[in-house]
C-alpha positions as CSV (number, residue, x, y, z in Angstrom):
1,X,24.5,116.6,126.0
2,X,25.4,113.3,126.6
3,X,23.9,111.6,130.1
4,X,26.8,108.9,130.6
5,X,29.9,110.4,132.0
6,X,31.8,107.9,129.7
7,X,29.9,109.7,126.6
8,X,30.9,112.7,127.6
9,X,34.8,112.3,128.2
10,X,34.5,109.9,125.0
11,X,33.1,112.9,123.2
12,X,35.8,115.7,125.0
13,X,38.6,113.5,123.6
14,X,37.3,112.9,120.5
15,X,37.0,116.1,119.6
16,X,40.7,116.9,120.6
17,X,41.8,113.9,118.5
18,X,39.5,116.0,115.5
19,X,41.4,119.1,116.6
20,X,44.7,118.5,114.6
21,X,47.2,119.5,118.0
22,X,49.9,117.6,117.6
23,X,53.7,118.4,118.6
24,X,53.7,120.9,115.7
25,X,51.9,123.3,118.2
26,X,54.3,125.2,120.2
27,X,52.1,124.7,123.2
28,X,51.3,121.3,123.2
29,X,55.0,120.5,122.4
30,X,55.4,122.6,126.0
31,X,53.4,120.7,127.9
32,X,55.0,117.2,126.7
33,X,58.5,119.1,127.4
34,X,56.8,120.2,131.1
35,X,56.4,116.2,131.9
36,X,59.9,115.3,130.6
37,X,59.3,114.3,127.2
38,X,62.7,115.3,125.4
39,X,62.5,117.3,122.0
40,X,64.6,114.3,120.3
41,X,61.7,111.8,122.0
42,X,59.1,113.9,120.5
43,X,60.6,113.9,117.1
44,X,61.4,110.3,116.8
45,X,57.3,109.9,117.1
46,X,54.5,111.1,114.3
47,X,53.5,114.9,116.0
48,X,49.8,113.2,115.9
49,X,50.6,111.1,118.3
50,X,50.8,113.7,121.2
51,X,47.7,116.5,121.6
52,X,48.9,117.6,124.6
53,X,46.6,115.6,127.2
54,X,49.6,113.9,128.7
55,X,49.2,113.3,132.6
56,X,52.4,111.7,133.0
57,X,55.6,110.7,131.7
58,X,55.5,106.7,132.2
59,X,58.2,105.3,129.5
60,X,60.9,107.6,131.9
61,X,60.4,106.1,135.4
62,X,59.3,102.1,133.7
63,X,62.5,100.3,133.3
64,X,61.5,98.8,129.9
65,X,63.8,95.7,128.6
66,X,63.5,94.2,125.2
67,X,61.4,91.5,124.6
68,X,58.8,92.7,127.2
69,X,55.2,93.6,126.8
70,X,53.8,97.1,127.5
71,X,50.3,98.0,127.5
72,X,49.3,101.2,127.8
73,X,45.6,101.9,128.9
74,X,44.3,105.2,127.7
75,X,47.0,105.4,125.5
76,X,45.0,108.6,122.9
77,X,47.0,108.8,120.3
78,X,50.1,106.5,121.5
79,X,52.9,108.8,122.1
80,X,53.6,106.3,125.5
81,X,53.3,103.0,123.3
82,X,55.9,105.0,120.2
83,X,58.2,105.8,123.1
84,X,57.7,102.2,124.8
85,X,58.2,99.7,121.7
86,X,61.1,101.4,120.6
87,X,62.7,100.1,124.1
88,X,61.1,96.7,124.3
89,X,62.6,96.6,120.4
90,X,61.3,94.0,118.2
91,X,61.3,91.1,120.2
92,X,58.5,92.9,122.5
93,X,54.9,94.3,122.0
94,X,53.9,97.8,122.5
95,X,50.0,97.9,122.9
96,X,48.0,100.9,123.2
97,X,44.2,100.8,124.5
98,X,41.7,103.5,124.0
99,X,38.2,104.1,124.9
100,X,37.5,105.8,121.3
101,X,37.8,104.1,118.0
102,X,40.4,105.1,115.5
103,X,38.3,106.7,113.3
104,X,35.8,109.1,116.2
Protein backbone atom coordinates (compact mmCIF):
# COMPACT_ATOMS: atom_id res chain seq x y z
CA UNK A 1 0.00 0.00 0.00
CA UNK A 2 1.01 3.16 -0.90
CA UNK A 3 2.62 5.64 2.04
CA UNK A 4 1.63 9.09 0.34
CA UNK A 5 -1.97 9.98 0.78
CA UNK A 6 -1.78 11.45 -2.85
CA UNK A 7 -0.74 7.69 -4.04
CA UNK A 8 -3.35 6.40 -2.58
CA UNK A 9 -6.36 8.59 -3.74
CA UNK A 10 -4.33 8.68 -7.13
CA UNK A 11 -4.56 4.93 -7.06
CA UNK A 12 -8.55 4.73 -5.68
CA UNK A 13 -9.39 6.92 -8.71
CA UNK A 14 -7.53 5.29 -11.05
CA UNK A 15 -8.89 2.22 -10.60
CA UNK A 16 -12.54 3.64 -10.94
CA UNK A 17 -11.41 5.31 -14.18
CA UNK A 18 -10.22 1.31 -15.07
CA UNK A 19 -13.69 0.23 -13.78
CA UNK A 20 -15.77 1.02 -17.10
CA UNK A 21 -18.85 3.04 -14.80
CA UNK A 22 -20.00 5.36 -16.99
CA UNK A 23 -23.64 6.85 -17.29
CA UNK A 24 -24.62 3.43 -18.95
CA UNK A 25 -24.86 2.20 -15.24
CA UNK A 26 -28.24 2.70 -13.87
CA UNK A 27 -26.59 3.70 -10.55
CA UNK A 28 -24.06 6.00 -11.52
CA UNK A 29 -26.56 7.67 -13.96
CA UNK A 30 -28.61 8.02 -10.31
CA UNK A 31 -26.21 9.65 -8.57
CA UNK A 32 -25.42 12.36 -11.38
CA UNK A 33 -29.41 12.76 -11.57
CA UNK A 34 -29.29 13.09 -7.39
CA UNK A 35 -26.88 16.31 -7.94
CA UNK A 36 -28.97 17.80 -10.80
CA UNK A 37 -27.38 16.63 -13.71
CA UNK A 38 -30.47 16.29 -16.24
CA UNK A 39 -30.88 12.96 -18.38
CA UNK A 40 -30.62 15.28 -21.69
CA UNK A 41 -27.10 16.84 -19.99
CA UNK A 42 -25.95 13.43 -19.45
CA UNK A 43 -26.61 12.29 -22.97
CA UNK A 44 -25.28 15.18 -24.81
CA UNK A 45 -21.69 13.98 -22.97
CA UNK A 46 -19.63 10.53 -23.86
CA UNK A 47 -21.16 8.08 -20.68
CA UNK A 48 -17.23 7.78 -19.89
CA UNK A 49 -17.08 10.95 -18.85
CA UNK A 50 -19.19 10.51 -15.65
CA UNK A 51 -18.18 7.36 -13.04
CA UNK A 52 -20.36 8.50 -10.58
CA UNK A 53 -17.72 10.35 -8.17
CA UNK A 54 -19.49 13.69 -8.71
CA UNK A 55 -19.43 15.92 -5.49
CA UNK A 56 -21.31 18.66 -6.93
CA UNK A 57 -23.13 20.11 -9.66
CA UNK A 58 -20.90 23.32 -10.60
CA UNK A 59 -21.96 24.15 -14.50
CA UNK A 60 -25.79 24.66 -12.74
CA UNK A 61 -25.12 27.38 -10.14
CA UNK A 62 -21.77 29.15 -12.46
CA UNK A 63 -23.29 31.60 -14.78
CA UNK A 64 -21.11 30.59 -17.73
CA UNK A 65 -21.13 33.25 -20.83
CA UNK A 66 -19.47 32.52 -24.13
CA UNK A 67 -16.11 33.40 -24.73
CA UNK A 68 -15.12 32.78 -21.04
CA UNK A 69 -12.55 30.37 -19.64
CA UNK A 70 -13.47 27.58 -17.27
CA UNK A 71 -11.09 25.42 -15.51
CA UNK A 72 -12.15 22.70 -13.83
CA UNK A 73 -9.67 21.23 -11.11
CA UNK A 74 -10.25 17.61 -10.42
CA UNK A 75 -12.17 17.37 -13.36
CA UNK A 76 -11.91 12.89 -13.59
CA UNK A 77 -13.18 12.24 -16.52
CA UNK A 78 -14.63 15.84 -17.55
CA UNK A 79 -18.32 15.54 -17.46
CA UNK A 80 -18.07 19.49 -15.67
CA UNK A 81 -15.66 20.72 -18.62
CA UNK A 82 -18.39 18.66 -21.53
CA UNK A 83 -21.15 20.51 -19.74
CA UNK A 84 -19.02 23.88 -19.34
CA UNK A 85 -17.57 24.40 -23.01
CA UNK A 86 -20.69 23.73 -24.55
CA UNK A 87 -21.88 27.17 -22.66
CA UNK A 88 -18.67 29.19 -23.10
CA UNK A 89 -19.24 27.92 -27.01
CA UNK A 90 -16.44 28.23 -29.22
CA UNK A 91 -15.13 31.41 -28.51
CA UNK A 92 -14.16 30.10 -24.89
CA UNK A 93 -11.91 27.33 -23.39
CA UNK A 94 -13.15 24.53 -21.30
CA UNK A 95 -10.07 23.09 -19.36
CA UNK A 96 -10.15 20.10 -17.27
CA UNK A 97 -7.19 19.25 -14.70
CA UNK A 98 -6.53 15.88 -13.15
CA UNK A 99 -4.18 14.50 -10.72
CA UNK A 100 -3.94 11.09 -12.95
CA UNK A 101 -2.68 10.87 -16.43
CA UNK A 102 -4.95 9.91 -19.30
CA UNK A 103 -3.79 6.68 -19.66
CA UNK A 104 -3.48 5.33 -15.45
Amino acid sequence: MPDNIKDVVRSKYASVAKSGLSSGHTGVRAVAEAFGYTPEQLASIPAEANMGLSCGNPTAFASLKPGETVVDLGCGGGLDVFLAAKRVGPTGKAIGIDMNARDA
